[in-house]
N, C-alpha and C positions, 0 to 999 in steps of 0.2 A: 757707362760701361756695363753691358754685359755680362755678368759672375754667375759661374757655375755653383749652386748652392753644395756643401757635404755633407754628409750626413755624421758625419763623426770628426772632429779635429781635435788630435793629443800633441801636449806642447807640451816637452817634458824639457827641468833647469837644469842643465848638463852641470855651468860654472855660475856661481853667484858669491855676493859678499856676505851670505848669510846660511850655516846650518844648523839645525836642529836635532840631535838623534831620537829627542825625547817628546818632539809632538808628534799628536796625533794623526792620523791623514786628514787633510780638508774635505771638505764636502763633496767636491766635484773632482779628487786624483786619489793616487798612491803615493806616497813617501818610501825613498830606495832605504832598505834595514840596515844595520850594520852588527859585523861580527869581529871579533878579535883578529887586530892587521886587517883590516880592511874594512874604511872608512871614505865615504865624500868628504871631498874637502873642499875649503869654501878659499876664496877671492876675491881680490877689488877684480873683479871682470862680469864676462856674462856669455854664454852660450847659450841656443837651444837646440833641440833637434823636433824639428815638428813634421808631423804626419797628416796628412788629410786623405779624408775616404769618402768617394764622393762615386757612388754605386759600386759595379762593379773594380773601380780602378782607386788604386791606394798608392799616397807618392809621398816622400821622405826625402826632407832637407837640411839643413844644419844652418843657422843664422847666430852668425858670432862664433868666434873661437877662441873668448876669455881672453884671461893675459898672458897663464903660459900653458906650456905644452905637459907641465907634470901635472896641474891638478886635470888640464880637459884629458889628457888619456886615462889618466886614473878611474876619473869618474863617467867616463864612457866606458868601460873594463866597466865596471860595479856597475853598470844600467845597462849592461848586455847589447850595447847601442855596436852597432858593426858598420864603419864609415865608408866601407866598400862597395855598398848598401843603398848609399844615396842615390836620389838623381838629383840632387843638384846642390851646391853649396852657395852662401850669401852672407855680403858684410853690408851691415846698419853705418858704417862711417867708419874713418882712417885715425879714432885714437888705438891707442896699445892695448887696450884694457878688451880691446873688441876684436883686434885680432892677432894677439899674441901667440895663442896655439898654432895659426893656422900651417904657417910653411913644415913645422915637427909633423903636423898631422897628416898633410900632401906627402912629406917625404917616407914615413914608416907605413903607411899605406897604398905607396907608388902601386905595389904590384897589384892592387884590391880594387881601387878605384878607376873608372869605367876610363879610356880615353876619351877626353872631348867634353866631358861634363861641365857644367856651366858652372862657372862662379861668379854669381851676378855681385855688381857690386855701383853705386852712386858717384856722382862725381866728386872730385879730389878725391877718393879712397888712397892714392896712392902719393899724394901731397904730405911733407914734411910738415911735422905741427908743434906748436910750443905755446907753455905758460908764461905770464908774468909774473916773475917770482911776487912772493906777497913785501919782501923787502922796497920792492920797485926798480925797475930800469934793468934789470936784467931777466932775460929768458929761460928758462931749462926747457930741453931739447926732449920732445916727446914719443920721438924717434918717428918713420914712416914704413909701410908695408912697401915690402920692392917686388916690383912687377915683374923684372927682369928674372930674377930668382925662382918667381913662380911659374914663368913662362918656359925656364927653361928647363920646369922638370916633365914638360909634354905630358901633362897630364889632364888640366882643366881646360874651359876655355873663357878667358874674361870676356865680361858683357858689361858693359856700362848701360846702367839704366837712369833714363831721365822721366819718361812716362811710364804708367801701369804696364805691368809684367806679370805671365802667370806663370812661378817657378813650375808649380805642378799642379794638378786640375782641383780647382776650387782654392788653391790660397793665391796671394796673388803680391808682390810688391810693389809699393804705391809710388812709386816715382818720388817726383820730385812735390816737397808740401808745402803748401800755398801757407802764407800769415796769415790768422784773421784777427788775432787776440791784440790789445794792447800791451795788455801787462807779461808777455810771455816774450820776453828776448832774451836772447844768448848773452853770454858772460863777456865782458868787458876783458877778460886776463887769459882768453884761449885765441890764439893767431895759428895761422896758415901760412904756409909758404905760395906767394903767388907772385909771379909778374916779376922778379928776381929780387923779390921784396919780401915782408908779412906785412899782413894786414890783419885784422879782426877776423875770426871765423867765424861764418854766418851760416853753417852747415848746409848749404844750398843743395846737396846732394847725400843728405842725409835720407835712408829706406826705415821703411816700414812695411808691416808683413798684416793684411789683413784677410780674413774667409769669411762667407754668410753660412752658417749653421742652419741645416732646415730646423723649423718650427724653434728658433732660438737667435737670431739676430748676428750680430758682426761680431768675430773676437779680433781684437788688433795685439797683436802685438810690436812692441816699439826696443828699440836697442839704447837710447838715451833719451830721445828724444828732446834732444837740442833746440827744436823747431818747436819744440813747444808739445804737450802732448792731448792740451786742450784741441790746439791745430790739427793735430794729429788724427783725432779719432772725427771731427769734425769734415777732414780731407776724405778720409774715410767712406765716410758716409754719403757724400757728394760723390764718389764715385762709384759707388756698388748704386746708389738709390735707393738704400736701407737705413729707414731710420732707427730701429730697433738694434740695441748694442746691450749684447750677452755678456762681454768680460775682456778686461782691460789689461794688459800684462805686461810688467815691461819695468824697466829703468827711465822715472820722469823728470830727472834733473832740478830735482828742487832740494840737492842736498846744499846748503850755507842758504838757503834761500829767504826772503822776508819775508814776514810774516805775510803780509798784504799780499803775497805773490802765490803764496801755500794757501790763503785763505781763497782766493780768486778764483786760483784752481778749483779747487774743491767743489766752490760753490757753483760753478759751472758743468763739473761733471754728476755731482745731484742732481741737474738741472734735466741733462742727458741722460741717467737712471740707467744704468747697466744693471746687471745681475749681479755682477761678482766685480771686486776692484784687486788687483794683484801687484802691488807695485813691487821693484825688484832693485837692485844692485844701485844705482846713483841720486834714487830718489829720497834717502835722508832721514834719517833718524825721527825730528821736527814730523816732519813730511806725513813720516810712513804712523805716526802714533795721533797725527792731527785726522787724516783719513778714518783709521778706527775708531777715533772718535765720534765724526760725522757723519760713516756710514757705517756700523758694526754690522749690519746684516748682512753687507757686501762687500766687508773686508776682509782677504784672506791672505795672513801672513804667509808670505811663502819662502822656502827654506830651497837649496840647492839638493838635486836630485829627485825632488818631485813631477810625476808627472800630471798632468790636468788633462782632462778629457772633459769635452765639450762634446755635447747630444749623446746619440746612441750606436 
């Protein structure tokens, strides 16, 4: 595939499970301030709003809309983020946690955002999903995004994407991502509604969002990464024809995960040598302090409300 290389890509944490008011900014963004009454606030969710500037032409997306609608508008309000603005909005997969905000945000925006704007989005996004409870034998209902609701505020327009897509010039989501790992499978206790049944969810239409940054390689970022995120940046790569990876960002689903599974990871994406590692919102306590370990020169804890800028 063909990628417009940009010269700049800022990926700023709208929602995340994690903030900080008291670090410092990382190496490569800006951390949003806070002042008396008004504060980011963090959640089990995950937003972004990413920008790519690739010469003359600069384009603005939103990928994920958290879990709900008070912490993503809040913290879009305190990042001066105007969602009238976009040209395109995207969901990474159909749990809550990812696009909880989004119908509040269609709706109090109706009059702002453009008609017709795309909201790209993977297959099942709009499939009812459920846990097994850890008791056993029974489910909780992880509720679903309804299409019809969104459809009927004539505002966006859904796109189902199965192969590479370019939201806007120079980033691109990657369709649908191939396995290649052994050790990277989905969880036995997360089902889907299919076929008037559940079965196991296999995220088969789970997105990812990757760019090639001139003179600085691929930033990917991932929304869970259910598929794996070894797969992920690996899929990546095979489709730009860039082997070189600047910076990894995302939620990597190794929160409960075994050791052997965290350990795998790791050693694999050492292997692959990015710049910068940024893991976010599901990827796990273990996870996220085994990483700093492994790679402290390329780990950077990241906190809700920061933005990251990638090149120049």
């Amino acid at each position: 595939m063909d990628v417009v290389a940009v010269n700049r890509l800022n990926v700023t944490i709208v929602s995340d499970n994690y903030y900080d008011a008291m670090r410092k900014n990382p190496p490569i963004g800006i951390k949003a301030g806070i002042s008396p009454g008004r504060a980011i606030q963090a959640e089990h969710g995950l937003s972004y709003v990413i920008e790519a500037v690739a010469g003359d032409t600069t384009g603005t997306f939103m990928f994920d809309f958290g879990s709900s609608s008070q912490v993503l508008m809040n913290n879009l309000s305190l990042l001066g983020v105007d969602p009238g603005s976009m040209n395109a909005f995207s969901l990474s997969h159909g749990h809550f946690d990812h696009w909880g905000g989004l119908m509040d945000l269609l709706s109090v925006y109706r009059e702002d955002i453009r008609t017709g704007t795309p909201l790209y989005v993977g297959r099942e996004a709009f499939a009812g999903r459920f846990a097994l409870k850890a008791s056993g034998g029974d489910f909780s209902d992880l509720g679903c995004l309804d299409r019809e609701a969104i459809e009927a505020l004539e505002k966006v327009s859904v796109i189902e994407v199965k192969e590479p897509v370019e939201v806007v010039p120079g980033a691109y989501l990657m369709g649908d991502i191939e396995r290649r790992t052994a050790y990277e499978v989905v969880s036995s206790t997360l089902f889907v509604a299919r076929d008037d049944g559940l079965e196991e969810d296999d995220f088969r239409g789970e997105l990812a969002v990757v760019s090639s940054v001139e003179g600085k390689g691929l930033v990917i970022v991932s929304g869970c990464a259910h598929t794996g995120i070894v797969n992920t940046i690996r899929h990546a790569q095979e489709l730009t024809g860039v082997e070189k990876v600047h910076a990894v960002v995302g939620g990597f689903h190794l929160v409960n995960g075994q050791n052997e599974t965290i350990e795998s990871t790791i050693a694999d994406i050492k292997a692959i040598g990015p710049d910068y590692i940024i893991p976010t919102h599901c990827t796990g306590f273990e996870a996220v302090a085994a990483f700093l370990r492994a790679m402290p020169d390329q780990f950077i804890l990241s906190t809700a409300g920061t933005q990251y800028i990638f090149g120049s």
